[in-house]
Every structure is written in structure tokens, then in C-alpha cells.
The first five atom37 places (N, CA, C, CB, O) and aatype in JSON, in Angstrom:
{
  "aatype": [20, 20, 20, 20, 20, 20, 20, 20, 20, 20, 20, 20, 20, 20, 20, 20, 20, 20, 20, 20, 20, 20, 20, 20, 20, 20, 20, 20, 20, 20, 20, 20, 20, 20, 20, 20, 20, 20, 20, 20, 20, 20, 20, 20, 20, 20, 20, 20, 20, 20, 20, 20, 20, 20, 20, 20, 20, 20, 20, 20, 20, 20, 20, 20, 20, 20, 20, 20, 20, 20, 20, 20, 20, 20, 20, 20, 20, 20, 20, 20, 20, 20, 20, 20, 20, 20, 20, 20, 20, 20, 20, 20, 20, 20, 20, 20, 20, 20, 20, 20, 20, 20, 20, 20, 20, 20, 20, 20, 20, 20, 20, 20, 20, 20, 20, 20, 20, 20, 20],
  "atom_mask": [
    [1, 1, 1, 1, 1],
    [1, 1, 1, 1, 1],
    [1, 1, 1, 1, 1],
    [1, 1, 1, 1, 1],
    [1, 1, 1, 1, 1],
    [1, 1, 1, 1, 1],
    [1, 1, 1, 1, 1],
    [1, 1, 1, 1, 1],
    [1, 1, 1, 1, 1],
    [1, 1, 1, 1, 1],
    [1, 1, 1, 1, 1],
    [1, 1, 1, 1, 1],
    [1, 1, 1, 1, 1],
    [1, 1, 1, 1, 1],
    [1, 1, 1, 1, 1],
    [1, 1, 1, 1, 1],
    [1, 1, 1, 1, 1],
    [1, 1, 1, 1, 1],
    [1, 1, 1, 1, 1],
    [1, 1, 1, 1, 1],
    [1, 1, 1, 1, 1],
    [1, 1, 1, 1, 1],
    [1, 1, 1, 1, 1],
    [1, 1, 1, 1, 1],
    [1, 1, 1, 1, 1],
    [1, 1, 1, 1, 1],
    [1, 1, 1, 1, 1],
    [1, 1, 1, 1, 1],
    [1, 1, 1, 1, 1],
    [1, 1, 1, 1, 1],
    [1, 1, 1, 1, 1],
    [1, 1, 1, 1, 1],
    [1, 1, 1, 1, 1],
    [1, 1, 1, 1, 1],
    [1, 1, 1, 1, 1],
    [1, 1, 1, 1, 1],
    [1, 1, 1, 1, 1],
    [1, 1, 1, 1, 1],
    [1, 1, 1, 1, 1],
    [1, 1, 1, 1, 1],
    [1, 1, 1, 1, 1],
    [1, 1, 1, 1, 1],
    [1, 1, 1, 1, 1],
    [1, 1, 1, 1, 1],
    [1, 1, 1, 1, 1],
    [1, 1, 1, 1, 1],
    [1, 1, 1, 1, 1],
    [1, 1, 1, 1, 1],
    [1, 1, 1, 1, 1],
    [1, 1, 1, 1, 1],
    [1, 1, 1, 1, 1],
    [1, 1, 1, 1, 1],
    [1, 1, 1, 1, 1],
    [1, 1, 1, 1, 1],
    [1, 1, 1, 1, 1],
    [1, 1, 1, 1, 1],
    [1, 1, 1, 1, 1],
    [1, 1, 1, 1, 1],
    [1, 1, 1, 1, 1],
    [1, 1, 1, 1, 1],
    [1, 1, 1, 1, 1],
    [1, 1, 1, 1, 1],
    [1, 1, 1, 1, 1],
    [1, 1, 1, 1, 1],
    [1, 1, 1, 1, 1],
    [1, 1, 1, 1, 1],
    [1, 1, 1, 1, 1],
    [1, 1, 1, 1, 1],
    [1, 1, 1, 1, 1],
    [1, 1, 1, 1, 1],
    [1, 1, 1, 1, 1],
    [1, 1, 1, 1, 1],
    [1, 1, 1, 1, 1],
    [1, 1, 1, 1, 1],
    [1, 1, 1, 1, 1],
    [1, 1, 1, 1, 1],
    [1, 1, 1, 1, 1],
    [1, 1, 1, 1, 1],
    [1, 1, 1, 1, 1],
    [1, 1, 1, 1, 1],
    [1, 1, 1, 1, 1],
    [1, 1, 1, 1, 1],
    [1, 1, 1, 1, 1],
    [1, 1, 1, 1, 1],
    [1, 1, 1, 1, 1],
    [1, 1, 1, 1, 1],
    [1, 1, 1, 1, 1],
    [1, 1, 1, 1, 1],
    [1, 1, 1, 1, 1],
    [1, 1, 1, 1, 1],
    [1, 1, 1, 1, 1],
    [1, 1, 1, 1, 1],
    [1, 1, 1, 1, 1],
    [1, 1, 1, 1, 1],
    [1, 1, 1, 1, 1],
    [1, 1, 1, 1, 1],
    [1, 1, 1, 1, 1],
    [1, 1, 1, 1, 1],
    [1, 1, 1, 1, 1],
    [1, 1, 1, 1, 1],
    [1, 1, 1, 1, 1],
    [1, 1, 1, 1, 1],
    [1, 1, 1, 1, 1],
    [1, 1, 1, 1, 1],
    [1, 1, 1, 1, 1],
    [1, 1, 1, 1, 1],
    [1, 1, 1, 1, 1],
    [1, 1, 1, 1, 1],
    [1, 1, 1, 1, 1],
    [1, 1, 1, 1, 1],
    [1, 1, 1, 1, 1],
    [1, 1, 1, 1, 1],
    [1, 1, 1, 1, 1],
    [1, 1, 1, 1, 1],
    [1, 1, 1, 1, 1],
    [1, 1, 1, 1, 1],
    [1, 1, 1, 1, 1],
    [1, 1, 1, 1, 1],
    [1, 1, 1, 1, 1]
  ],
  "atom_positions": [
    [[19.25, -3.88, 6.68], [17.79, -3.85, 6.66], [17.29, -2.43, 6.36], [17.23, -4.34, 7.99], [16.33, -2.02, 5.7]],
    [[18.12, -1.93, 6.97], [17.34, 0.1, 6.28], [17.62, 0.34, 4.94], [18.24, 1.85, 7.04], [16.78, 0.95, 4.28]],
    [[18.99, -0.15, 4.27], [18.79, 0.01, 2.77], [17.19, -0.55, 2.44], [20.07, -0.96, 1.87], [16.16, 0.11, 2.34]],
    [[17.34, -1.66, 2.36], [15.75, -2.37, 1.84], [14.3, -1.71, 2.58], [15.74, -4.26, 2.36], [13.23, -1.98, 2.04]],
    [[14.32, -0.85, 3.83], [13.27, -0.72, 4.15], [12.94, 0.82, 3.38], [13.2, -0.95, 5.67], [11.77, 1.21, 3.36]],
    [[14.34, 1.91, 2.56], [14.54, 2.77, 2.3], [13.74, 2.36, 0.81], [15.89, 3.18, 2.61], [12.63, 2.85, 0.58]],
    [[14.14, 1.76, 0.19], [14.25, 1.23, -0.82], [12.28, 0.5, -1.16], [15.7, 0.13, -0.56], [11.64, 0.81, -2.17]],
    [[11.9, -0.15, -0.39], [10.25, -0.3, -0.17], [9.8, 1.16, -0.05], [9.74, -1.23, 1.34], [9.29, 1.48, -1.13]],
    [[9.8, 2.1, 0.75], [9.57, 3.32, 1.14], [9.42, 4.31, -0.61], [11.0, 3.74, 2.33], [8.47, 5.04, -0.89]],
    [[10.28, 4.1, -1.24], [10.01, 4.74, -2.43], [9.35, 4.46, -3.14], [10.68, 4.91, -3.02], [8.49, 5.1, -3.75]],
    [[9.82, 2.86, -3.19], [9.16, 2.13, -4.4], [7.53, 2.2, -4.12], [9.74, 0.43, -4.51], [6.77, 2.54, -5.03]],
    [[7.04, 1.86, -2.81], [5.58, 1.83, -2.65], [5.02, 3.76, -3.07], [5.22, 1.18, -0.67], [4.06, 3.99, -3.79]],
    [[5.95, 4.96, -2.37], [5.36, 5.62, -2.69], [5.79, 6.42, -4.19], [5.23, 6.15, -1.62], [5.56, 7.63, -4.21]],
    [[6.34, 5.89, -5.28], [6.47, 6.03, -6.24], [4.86, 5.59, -6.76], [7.7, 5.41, -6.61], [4.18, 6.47, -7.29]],
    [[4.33, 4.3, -6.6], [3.04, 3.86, -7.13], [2.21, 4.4, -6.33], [2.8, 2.46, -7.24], [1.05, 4.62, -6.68]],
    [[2.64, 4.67, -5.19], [0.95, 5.68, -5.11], [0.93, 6.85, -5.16], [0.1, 5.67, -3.88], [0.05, 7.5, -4.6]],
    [[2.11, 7.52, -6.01], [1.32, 8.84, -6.47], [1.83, 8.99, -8.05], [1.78, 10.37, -5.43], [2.21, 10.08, -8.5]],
    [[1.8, 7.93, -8.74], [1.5, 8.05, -9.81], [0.04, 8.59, -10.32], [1.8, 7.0, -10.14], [-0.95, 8.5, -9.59]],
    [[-0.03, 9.18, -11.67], [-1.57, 9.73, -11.83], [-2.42, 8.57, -12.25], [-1.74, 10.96, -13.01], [-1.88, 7.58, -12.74]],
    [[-3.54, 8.62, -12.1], [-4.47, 7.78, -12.31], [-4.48, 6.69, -13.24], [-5.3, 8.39, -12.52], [-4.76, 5.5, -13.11]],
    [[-4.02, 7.56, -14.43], [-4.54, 6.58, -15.74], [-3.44, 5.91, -15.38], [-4.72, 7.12, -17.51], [-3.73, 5.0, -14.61]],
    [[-2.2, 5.99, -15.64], [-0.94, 4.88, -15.2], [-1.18, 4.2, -14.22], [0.36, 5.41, -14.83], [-0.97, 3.07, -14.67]],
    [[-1.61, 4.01, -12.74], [-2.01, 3.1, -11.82], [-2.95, 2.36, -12.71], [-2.59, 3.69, -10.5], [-2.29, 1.53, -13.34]],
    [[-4.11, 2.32, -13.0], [-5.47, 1.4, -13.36], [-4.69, 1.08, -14.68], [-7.31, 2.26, -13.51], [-4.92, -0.1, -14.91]],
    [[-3.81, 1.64, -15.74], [-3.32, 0.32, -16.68], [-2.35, -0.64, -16.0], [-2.52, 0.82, -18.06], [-1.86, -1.58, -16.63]],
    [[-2.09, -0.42, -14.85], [-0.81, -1.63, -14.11], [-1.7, -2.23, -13.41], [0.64, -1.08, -12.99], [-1.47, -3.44, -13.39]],
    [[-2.98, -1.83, -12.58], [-3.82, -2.57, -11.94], [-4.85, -3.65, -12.61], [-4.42, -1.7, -11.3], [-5.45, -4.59, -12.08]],
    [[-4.84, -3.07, -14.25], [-5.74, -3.86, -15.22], [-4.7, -4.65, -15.29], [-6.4, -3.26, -16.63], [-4.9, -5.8, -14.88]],
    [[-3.51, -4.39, -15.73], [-2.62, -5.75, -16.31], [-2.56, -6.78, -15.3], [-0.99, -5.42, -16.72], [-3.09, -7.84, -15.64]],
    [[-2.13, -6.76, -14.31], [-1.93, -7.45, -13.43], [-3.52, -8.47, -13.6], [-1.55, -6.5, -12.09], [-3.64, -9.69, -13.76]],
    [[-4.35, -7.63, -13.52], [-5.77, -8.34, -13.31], [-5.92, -9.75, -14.38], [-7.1, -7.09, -13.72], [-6.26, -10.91, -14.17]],
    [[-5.33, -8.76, -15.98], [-5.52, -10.07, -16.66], [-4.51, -10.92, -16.89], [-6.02, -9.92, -17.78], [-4.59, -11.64, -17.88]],
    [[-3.54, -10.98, -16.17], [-2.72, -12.19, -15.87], [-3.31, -13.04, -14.72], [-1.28, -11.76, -15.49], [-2.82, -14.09, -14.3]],
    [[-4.3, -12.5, -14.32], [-4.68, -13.38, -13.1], [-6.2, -13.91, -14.28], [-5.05, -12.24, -11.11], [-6.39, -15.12, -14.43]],
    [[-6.71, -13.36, -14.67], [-8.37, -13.98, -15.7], [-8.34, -13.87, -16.85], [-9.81, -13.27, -15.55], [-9.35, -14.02, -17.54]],
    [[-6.98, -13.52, -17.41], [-6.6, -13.35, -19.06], [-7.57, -12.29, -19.55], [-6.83, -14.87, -20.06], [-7.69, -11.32, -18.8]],
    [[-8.27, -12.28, -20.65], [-9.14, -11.33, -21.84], [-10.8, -11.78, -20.95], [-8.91, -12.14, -24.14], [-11.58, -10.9, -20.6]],
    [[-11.07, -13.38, -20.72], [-12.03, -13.46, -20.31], [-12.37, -12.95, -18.63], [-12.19, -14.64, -20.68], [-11.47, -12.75, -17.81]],
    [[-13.59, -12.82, -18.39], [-13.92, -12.54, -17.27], [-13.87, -11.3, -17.05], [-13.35, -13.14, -16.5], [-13.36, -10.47, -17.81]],
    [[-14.65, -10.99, -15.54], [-14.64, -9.65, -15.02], [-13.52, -8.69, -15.11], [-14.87, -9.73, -13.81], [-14.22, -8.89, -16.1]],
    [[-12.91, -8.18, -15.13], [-11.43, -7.43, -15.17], [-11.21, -6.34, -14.31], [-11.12, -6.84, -16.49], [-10.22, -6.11, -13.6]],
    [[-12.37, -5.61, -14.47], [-12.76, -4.71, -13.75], [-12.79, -4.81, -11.76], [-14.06, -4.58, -14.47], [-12.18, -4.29, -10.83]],
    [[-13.85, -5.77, -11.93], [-14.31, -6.41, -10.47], [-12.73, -7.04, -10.01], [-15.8, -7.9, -10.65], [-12.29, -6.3, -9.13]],
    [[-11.82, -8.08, -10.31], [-10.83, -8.17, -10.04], [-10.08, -6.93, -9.84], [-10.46, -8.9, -10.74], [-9.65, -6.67, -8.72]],
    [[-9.83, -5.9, -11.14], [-8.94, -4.72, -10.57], [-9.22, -4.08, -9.38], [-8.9, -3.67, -11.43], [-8.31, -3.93, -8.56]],
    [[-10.09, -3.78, -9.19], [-10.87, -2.39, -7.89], [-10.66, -3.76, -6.63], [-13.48, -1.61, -8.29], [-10.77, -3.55, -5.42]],
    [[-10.4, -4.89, -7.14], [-10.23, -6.01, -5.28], [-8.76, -5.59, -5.55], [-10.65, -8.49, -5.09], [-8.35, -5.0, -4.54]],
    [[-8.23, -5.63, -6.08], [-6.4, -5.81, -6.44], [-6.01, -4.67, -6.04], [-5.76, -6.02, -8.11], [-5.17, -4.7, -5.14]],
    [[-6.48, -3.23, -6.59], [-5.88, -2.0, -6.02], [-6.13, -2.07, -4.85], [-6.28, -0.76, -6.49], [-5.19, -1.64, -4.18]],
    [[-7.37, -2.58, -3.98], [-7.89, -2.38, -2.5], [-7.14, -2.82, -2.06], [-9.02, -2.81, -1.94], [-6.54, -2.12, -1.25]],
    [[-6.47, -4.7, -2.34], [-5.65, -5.61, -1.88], [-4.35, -4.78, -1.71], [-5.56, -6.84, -2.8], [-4.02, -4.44, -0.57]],
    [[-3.64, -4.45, -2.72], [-2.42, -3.49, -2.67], [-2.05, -2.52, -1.35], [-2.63, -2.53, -3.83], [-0.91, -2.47, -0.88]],
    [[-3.17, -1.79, -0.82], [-3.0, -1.02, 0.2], [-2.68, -1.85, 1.39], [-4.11, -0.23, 0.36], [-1.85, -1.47, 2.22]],
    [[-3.27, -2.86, 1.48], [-3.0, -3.21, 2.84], [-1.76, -4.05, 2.27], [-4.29, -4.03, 3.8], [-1.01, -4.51, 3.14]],
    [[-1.44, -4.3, 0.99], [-0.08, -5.46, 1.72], [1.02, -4.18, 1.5], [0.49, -7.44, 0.51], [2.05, -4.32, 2.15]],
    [[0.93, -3.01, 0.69], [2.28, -2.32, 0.74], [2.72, -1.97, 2.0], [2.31, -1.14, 0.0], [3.9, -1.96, 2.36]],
    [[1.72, -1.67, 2.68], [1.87, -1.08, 4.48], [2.04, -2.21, 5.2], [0.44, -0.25, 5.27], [2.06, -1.87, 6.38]],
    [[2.19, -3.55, 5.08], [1.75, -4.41, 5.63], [3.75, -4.76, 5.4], [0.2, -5.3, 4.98], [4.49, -4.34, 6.29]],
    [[4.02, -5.09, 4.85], [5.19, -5.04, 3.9], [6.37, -3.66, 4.82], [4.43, -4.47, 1.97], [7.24, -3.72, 5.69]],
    [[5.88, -2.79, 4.18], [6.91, -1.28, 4.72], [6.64, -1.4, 6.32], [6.19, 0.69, 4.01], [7.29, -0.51, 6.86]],
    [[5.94, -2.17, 7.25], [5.65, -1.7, 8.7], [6.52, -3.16, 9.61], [3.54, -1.52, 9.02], [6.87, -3.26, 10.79]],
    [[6.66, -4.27, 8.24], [7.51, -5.09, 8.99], [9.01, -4.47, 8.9], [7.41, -6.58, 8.45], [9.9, -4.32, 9.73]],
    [[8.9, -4.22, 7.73], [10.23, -3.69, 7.35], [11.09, -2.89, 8.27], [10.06, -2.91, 6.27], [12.27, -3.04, 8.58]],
    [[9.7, -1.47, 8.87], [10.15, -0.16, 9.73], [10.17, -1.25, 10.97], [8.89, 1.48, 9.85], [11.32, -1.25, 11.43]],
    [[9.43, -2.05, 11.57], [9.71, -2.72, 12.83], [10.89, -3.51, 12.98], [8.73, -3.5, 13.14], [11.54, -3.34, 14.0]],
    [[11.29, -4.39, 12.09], [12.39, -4.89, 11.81], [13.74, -3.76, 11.92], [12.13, -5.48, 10.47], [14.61, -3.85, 12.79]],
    [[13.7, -2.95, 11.1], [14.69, -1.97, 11.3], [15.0, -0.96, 12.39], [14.59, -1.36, 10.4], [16.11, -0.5, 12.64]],
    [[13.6, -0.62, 13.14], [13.73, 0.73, 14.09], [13.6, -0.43, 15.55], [12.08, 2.3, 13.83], [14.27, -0.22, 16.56]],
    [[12.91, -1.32, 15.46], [12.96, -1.89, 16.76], [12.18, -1.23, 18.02], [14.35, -1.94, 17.05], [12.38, -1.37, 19.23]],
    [[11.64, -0.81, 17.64], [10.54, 0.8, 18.58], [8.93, 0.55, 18.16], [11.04, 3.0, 17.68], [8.53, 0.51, 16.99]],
    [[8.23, 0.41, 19.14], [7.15, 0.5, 19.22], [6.11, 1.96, 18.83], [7.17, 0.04, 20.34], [4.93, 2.13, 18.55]],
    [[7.19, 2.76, 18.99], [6.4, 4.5, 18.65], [6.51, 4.62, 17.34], [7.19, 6.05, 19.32], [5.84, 5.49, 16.79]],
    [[7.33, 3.82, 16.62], [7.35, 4.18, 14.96], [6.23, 3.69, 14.64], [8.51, 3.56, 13.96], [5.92, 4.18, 13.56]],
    [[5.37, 2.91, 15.04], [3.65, 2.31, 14.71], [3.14, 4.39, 14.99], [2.64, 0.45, 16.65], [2.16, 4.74, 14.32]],
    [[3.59, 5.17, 15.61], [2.86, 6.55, 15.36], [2.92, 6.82, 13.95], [3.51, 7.79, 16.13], [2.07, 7.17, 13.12]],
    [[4.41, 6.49, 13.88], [5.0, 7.4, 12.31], [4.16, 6.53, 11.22], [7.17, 7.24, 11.87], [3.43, 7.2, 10.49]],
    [[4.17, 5.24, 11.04], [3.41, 4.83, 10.34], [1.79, 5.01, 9.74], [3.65, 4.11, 10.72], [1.37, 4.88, 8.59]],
    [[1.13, 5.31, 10.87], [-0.58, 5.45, 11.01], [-0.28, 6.93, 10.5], [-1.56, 5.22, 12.86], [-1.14, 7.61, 9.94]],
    [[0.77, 7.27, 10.71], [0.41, 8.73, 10.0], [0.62, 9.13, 8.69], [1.03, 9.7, 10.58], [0.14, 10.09, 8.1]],
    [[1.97, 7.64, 8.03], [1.74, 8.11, 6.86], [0.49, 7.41, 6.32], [2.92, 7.98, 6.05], [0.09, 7.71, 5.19]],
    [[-0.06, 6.64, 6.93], [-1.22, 5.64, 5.76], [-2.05, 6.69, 6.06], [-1.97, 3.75, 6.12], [-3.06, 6.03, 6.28]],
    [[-2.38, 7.81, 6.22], [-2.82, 9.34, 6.18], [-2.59, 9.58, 5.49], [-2.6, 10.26, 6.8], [-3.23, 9.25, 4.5]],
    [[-1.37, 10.43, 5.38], [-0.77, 11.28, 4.71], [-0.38, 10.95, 3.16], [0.27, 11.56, 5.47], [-0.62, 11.81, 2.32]],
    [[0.18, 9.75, 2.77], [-0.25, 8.99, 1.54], [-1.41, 8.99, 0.86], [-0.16, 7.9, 1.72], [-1.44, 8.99, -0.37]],
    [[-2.45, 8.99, 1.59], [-4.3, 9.2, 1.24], [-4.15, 10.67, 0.71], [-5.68, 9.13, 2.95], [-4.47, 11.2, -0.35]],
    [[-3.58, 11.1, 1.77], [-4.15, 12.93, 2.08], [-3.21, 13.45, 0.57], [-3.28, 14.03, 4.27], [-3.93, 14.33, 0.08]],
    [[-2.33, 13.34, -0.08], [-1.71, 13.9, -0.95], [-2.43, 13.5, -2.23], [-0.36, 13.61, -0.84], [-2.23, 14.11, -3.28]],
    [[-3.27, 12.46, -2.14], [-3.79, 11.98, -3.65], [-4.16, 12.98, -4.33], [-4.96, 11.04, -3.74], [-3.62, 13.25, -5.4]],
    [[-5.58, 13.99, -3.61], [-5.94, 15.15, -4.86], [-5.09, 15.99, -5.62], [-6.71, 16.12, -4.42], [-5.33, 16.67, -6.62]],
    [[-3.84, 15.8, -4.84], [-2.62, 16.89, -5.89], [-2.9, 15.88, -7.23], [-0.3, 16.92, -5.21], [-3.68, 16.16, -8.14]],
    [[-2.48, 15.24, -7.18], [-2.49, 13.78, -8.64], [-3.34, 13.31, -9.19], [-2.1, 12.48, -8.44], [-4.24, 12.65, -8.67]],
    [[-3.17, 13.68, -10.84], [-4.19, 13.86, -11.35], [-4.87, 12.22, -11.56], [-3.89, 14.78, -12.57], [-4.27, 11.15, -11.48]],
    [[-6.44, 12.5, -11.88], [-6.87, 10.97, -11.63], [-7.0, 10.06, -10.32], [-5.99, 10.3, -12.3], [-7.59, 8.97, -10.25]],
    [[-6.19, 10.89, -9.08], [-6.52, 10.19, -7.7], [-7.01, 11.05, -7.11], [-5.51, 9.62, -6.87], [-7.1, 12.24, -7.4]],
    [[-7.51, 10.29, -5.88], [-8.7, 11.08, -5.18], [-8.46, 10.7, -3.51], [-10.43, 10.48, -5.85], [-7.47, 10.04, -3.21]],
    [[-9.04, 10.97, -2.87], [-8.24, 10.86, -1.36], [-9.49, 10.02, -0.9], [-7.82, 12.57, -0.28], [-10.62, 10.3, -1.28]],
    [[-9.29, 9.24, -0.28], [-10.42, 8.48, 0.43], [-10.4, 7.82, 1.5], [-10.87, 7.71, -0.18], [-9.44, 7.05, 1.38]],
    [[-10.97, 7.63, 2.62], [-10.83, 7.31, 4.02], [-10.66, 5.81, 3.78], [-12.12, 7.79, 5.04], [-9.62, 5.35, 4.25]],
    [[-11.38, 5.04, 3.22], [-11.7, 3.88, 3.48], [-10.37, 3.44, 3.03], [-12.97, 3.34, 2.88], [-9.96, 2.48, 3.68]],
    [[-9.41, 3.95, 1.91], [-8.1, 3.19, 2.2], [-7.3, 3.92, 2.62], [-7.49, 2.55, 1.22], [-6.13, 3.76, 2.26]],
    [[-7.64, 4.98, 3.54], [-6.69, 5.06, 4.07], [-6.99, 4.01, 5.89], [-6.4, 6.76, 3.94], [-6.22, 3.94, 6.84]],
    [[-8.14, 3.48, 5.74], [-8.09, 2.3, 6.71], [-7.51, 0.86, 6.56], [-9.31, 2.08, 6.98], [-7.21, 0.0, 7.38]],
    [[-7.47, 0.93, 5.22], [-6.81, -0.13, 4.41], [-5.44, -0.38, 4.54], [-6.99, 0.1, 3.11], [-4.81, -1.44, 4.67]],
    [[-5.03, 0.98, 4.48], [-3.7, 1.04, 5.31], [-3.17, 0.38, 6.42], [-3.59, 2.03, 5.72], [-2.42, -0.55, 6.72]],
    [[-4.0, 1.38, 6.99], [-3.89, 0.44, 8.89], [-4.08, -0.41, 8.79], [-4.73, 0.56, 10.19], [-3.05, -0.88, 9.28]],
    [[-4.7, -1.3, 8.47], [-4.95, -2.49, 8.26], [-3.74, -3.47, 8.02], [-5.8, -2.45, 7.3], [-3.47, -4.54, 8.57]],
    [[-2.98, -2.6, 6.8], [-1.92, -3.3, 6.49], [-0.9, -2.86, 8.26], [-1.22, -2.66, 4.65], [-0.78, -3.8, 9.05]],
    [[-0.52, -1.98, 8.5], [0.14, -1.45, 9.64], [-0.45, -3.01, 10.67], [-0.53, 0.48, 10.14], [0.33, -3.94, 10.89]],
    [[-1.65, -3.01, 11.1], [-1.61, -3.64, 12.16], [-1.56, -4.98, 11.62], [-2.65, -3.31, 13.08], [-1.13, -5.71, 12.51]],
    [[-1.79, -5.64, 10.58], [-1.27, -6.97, 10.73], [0.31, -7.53, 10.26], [-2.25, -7.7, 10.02], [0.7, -8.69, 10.09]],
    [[0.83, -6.63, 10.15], [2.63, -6.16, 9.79], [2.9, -6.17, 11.37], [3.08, -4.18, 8.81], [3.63, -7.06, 11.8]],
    [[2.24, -5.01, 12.49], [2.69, -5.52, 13.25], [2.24, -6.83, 14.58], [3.0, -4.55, 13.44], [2.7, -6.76, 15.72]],
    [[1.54, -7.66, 14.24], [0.93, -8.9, 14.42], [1.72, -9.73, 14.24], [-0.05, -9.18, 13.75], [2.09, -10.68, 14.94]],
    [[2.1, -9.25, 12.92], [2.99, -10.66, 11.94], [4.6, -10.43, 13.02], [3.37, -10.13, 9.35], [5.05, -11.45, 13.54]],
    [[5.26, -9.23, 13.23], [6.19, -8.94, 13.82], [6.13, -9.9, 15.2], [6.21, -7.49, 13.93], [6.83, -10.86, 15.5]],
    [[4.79, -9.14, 16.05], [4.64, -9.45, 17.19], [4.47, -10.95, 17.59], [3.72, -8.74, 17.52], [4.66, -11.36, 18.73]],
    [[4.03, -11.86, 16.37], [3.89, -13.17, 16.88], [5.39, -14.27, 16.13], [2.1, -13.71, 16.34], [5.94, -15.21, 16.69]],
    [[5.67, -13.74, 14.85], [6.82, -14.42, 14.24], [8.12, -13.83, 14.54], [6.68, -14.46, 12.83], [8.86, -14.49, 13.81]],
    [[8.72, -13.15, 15.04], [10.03, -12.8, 15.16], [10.5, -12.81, 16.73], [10.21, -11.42, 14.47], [11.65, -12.52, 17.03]]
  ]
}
């Protein structure tokens, strides 16, 4: 389980600190496989990147619970859905912003919900 939780751990923060323009052409594509050429694209992308935050953390916090078995790693976590936020202005095209970095937590606490009521 720590290979794979090692292995989420990059992969999620490989995409979030990619620079800007590369995130929003993977966040557009995705969009128009979900509404093709027609429709909003836009309005879908900006729900899809929002959506993303909470399931990558949501995802990496079952993973870290599953693997560490410790209730204090929910510290280590809330701190990176911080600290993930907090590094964006190095990268060009991202910008640091509170509201996902609540998005985060978000993902954190229903990862550990999902832990706390299914396993």
C-alpha cells in the first residue's frame, strides 16, 4: 500500500504544479469529452479543476490512512492541502488561493469519513 500511496503522492503533485497553460489544456480536454465542441466548456472546466481538488486529497488521505494507520497523519495532511496552495505563485500561470486550499480539506475530511465509516 505505500508503493501506491508513494506513487498518488507524485502523480497528484506532479499536476498541481504544472504551469498554468498545461493544467487548463488537460482541464479543457477532459471538459470536452464530457460536452464535446458544443456547450459551455469553460463553466464545466473551472467545476472540474474545483472538483479535482477535493477528490485528489480525498484519494491521497485514504491512501495515507490506509497505509500509516495513525490518526495524527490527518496533521500532515491539512498541512499539505496548504502547502500545495502555498507553492502555486512560484508556477507560472498559478496563483495561490484559500478557497482551494479548503477544497482540499474537504477532500482530507471526507477521505477520512470514507475511512472512518467503510473500513
Amino acid at each position: 500500500m505505500i508503493i501506491l500511496t508513494i506513487i498518488w503522492f507524485v502523480f497528484m503533485t506532479y499536476l498541481s504544479h504544472q504551469d498554468g497553460e498545461h493544467t487548463g489544456k488537460m482541464s479543457r480536454s477532459i471538459a470536452e469529452l464530457f460536452i464535446g465542441h458544443y456547450g459551455d466548456i469553460e463553466e464545466l472546466n473551472i467545476k472540474l479543476r474545483k472538483l479535482a481538488h477535493i477528490f485528489v486529497f480525498f484519494i491521497l488521505s485514504v491512501l495515507v490512512l490506509l497505509t500509516v494507520k495513525s490518526w495524527y497523519v490527518l496533521i500532515v495532511l491539512c498541512v499539505w492541502a496548504f502547502v500545495d496552495e502555498a507553492t502555486k505563485p512560484w508556477i507560472q500561470g498559478r496563483h495561490f488561493s484559500l478557497f482551494d486550499v479548503s477544497l482540499n480539506l474537504v477532500g482530507v475530511v471526507i477521505g477520512l469519513l470514507f475511512i472512518k465509516f467503510f473500513s
